[in-house]
C-alpha positions in Angstrom: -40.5 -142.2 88.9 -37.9 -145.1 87.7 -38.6 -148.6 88.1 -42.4 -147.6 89.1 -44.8 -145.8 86.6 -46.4 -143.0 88.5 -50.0 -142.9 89.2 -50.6 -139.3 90.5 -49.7 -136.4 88.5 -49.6 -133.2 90.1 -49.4 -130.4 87.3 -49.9 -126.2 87.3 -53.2 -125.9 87.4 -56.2 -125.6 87.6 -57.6 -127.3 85.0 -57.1 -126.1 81.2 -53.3 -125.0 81.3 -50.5 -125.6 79.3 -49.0 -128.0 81.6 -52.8 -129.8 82.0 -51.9 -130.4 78.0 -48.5 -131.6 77.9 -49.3 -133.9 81.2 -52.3 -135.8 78.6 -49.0 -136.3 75.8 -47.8 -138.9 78.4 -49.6 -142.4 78.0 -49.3 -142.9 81.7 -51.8 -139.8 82.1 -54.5 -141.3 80.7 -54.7 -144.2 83.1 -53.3 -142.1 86.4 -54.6 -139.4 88.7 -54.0 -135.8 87.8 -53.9 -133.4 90.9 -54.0 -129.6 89.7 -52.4 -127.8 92.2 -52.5 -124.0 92.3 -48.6 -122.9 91.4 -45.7 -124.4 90.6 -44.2 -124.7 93.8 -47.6 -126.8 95.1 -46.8 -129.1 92.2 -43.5 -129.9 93.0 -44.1 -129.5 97.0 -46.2 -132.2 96.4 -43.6 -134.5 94.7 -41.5 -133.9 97.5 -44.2 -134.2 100.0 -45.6 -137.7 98.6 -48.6 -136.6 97.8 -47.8 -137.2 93.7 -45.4 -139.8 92.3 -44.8 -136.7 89.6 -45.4 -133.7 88.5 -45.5 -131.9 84.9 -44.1 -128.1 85.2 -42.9 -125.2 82.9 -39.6 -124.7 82.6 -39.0 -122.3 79.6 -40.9 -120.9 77.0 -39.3 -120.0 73.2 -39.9 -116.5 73.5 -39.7 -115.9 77.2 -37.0 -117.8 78.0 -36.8 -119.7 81.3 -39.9 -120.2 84.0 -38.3 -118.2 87.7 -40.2 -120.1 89.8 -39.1 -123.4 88.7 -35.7 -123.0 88.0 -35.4 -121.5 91.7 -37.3 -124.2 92.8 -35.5 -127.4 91.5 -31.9 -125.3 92.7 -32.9 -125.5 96.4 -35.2 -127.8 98.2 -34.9 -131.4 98.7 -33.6 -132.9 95.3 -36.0 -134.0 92.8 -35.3 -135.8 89.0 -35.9 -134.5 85.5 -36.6 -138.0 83.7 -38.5 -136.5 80.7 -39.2 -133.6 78.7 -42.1 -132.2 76.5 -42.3 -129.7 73.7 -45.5 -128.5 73.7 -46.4 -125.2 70.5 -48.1 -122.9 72.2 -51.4 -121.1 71.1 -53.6 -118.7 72.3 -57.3 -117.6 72.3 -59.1 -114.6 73.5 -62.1 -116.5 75.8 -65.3 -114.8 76.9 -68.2 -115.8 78.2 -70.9 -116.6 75.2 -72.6 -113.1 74.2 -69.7 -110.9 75.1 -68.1 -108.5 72.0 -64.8 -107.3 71.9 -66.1 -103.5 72.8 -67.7 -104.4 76.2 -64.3 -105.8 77.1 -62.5 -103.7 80.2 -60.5 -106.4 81.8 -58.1 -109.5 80.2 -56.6 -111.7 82.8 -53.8 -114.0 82.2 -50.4 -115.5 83.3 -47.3 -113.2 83.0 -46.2 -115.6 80.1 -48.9 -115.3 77.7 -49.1 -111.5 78.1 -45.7 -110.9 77.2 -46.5 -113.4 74.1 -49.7 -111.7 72.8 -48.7 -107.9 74.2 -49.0 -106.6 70.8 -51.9 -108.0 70.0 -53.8 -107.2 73.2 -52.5 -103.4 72.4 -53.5 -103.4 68.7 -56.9 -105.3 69.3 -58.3 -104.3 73.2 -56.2 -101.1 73.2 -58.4 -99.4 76.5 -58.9 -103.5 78.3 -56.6 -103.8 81.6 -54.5 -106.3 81.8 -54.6 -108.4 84.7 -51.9 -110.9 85.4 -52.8 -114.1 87.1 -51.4 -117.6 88.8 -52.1 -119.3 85.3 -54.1 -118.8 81.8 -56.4 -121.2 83.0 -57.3 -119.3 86.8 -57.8 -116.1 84.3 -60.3 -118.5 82.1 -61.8 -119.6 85.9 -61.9 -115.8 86.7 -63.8 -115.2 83.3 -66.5 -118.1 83.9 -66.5 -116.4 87.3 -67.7 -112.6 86.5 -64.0 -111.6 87.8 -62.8 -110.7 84.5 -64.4 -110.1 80.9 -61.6 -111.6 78.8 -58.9 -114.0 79.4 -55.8 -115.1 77.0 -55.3 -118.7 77.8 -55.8 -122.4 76.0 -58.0 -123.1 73.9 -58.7 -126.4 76.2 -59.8 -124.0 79.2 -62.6 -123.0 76.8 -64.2 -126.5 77.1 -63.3 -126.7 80.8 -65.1 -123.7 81.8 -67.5 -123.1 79.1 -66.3 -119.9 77.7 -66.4 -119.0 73.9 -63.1 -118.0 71.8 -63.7 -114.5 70.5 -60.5 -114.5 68.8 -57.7 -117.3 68.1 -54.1 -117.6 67.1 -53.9 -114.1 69.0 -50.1 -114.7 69.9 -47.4 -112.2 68.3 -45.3 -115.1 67.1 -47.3 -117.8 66.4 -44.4 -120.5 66.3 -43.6 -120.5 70.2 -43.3 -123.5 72.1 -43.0 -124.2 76.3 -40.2 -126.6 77.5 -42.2 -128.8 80.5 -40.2 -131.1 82.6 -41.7 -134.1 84.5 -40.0 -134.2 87.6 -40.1 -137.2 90.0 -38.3 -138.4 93.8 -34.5 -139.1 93.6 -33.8 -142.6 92.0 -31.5 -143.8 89.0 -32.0 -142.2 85.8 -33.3 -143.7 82.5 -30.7 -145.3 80.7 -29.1 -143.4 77.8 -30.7 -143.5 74.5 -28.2 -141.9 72.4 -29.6 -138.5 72.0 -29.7 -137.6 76.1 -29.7 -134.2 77.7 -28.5 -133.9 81.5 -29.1 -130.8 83.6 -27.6 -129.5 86.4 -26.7 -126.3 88.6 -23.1 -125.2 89.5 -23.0 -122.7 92.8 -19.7 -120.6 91.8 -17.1 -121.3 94.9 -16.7 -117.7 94.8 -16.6 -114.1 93.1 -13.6 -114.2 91.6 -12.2 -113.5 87.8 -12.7 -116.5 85.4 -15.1 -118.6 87.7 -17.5 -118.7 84.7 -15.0 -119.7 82.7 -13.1 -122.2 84.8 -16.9 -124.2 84.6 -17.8 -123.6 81.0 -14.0 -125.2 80.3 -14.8 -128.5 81.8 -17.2 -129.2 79.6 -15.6 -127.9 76.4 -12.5 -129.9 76.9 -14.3 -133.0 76.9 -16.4 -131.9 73.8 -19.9 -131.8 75.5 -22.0 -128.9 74.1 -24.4 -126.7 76.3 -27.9 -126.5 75.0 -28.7 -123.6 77.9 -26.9 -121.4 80.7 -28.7 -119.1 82.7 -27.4 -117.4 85.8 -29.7 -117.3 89.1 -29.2 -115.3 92.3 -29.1 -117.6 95.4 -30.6 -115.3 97.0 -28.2 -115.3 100.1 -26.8 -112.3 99.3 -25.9 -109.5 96.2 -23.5 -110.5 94.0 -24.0 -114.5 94.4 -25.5 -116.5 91.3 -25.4 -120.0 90.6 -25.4 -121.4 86.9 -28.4 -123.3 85.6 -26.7 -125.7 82.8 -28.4 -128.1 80.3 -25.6 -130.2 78.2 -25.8 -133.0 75.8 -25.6 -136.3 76.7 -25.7 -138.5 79.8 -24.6 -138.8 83.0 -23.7 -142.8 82.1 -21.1 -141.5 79.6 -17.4 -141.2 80.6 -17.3 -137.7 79.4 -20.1 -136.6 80.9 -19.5 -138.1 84.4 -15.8 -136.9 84.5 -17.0 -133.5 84.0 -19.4 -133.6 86.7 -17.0 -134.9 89.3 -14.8 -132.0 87.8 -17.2 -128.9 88.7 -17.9 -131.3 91.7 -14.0 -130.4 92.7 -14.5 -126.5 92.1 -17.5 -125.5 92.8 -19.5 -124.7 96.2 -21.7 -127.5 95.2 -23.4 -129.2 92.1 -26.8 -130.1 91.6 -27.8 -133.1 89.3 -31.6 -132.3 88.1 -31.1 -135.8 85.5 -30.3 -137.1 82.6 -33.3 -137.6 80.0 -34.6 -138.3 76.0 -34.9 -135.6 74.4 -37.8 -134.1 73.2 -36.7 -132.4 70.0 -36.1 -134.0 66.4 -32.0 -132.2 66.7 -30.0 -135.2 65.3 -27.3 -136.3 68.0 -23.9 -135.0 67.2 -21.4 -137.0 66.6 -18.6 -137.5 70.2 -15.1 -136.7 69.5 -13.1 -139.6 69.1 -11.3 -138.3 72.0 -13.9 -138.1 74.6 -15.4 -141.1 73.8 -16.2 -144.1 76.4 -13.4 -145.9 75.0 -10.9 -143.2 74.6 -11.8 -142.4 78.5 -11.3 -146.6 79.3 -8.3 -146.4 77.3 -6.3 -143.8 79.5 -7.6 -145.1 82.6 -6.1 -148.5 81.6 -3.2 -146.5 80.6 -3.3 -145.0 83.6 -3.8 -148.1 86.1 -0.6 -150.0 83.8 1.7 -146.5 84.4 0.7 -147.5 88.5 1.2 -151.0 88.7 5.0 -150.6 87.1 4.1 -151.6 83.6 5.2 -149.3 80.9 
């Protein structure tokens, strides 16, 4: 939260996930509260609720592209922040409970994500096992501890949390993914820029019409701001209606960035600011256009004010 560092985390749980993982890279986490909460809509319900000052979700994964639930999620609802992001490489272990082999295997439970991300192995490996999908990797570790399932594919952390042992390890298809999470926090003003920022948002089309894509992805190329991500959602109102999930360089404190959210402010339905943040990647910044600098944007609106007052 900015101005106050938080003191209760709420994160996917329960405990062993991913997102337990990447909420323990903050320093705050270490002295605060962490509240696992049993989907990604309890996390951030609980944000909004008051119940957390914060909460650490998924929001995209390298190889799976972008988590549904939070996405939809941060687009409606009452507003909440993006004030940091965290990279976190993904890996993978087969976890059993201490005895079992790899033939007395009939069930593997595990989130959606990591099944798509270790499919081929699971099919080369456990070829007759049924897959059973699951809230998160660690519930399917939970589920493992509990006699529910024989196998899960999940964290190696969930293995200390529920006592399992790792038959197998580094079982993902491609073992250089990583998951984007997102700590989100209560409305407030955002961290100030550092130079290599990233702002998201999400632009509600006005309507179906030719070039309404277009007309958006214009106002930021005129002012030289690159896109780092654009997904389309449905709004779920009705078929045929999709609002844009946009993540951009830079900061909502520059000129350029600022003039062109007030311009997708003017024509779209609506726009909703998620933040501005660091990021979390080692990308050096790119260099502004000399024309969409802060002084260039000064410059003409000094130009501008001069042209009003009578003074050529």
């Amino acid at each position: 939260m900015p101005g106050v560092p938080p003191t209760r985390f709420a994160y996917l749980g329960p405990e062993g996930t991913f997102a337990e993982m990447a909420l323990r890279t903050l320093p705050a986490a270490a002295r605060a509260t962490l509240l696992p909460q049993s989907s990604v809509a309890a996390a951030i319900d609980s944000v909004r609720g008051g119940e957390a000052d914060a909460a650490v979700v998924p929001l995209e994964n390298s190889v799976e592209g972008s988590v549904p639930s939070t996405v939809d999620e941060l687009a409606t609802g009452d507003p909440l922040l993006i004030t940091r992001e965290i990279l976190l490489p993904v890996s993978f272990a087969l976890l059993v409970r201490p005895g079992t082999t790899g033939d007395s295997i009939g069930t593997v439970a595990t989130h959606p994500h990591a099944e798509a991300q270790c499919r081929n192995w699971l099919r080369v490996h456990l070829p007759l096992a049924e897959v059973v999908l699951t809230t998160s990797t660690a519930a399917a570790a939970a589920g493992v501890a509990s006699r529910q399932y024989d196998a899960a594919v999940a964290a190696p952390l969930a293995a200390e949390r529920y006592r399992l042992a790792a038959l197998s390890t580094g079982i993902a298809d491609r073992p250089d993914a990583v998951t984007r999470f997102v700590l989100l926090s209560r409305p407030g003003p955002p961290p100030e820029p550092t130079g290599r920022d990233k702002t998201t948002l999400v632009a509600f089309i006005s309507d179906d019409r030719t070039g309404a894509l277009l007309e958006v992805l214009t106002e930021f190329a005129v002012r030289g701001i690159s896109l780092t991500r654009i997904e389309s959602r449905p709004t779920k109102d009705r078929m045929g209606r999709y609002c844009f999930t946009l993540d951009c360089e830079g900061h909502l404190f520059e000129a350029r960035v600022g003039q062109a959210l007030m311009a997708l402010r003017r024509i779209c339905a609506d726009v909703r600011y998620l933040g501005s943040y660091p990021r979390a990647d080692v990308v050096p910044a790119k260099d502004v256009p000399p024309t969409t600098t802060d002084a260039a944007f000064a410059d003409a609106a000094a130009w501008l004010a001069r042209l009003q007052e009578g003074r050529l």
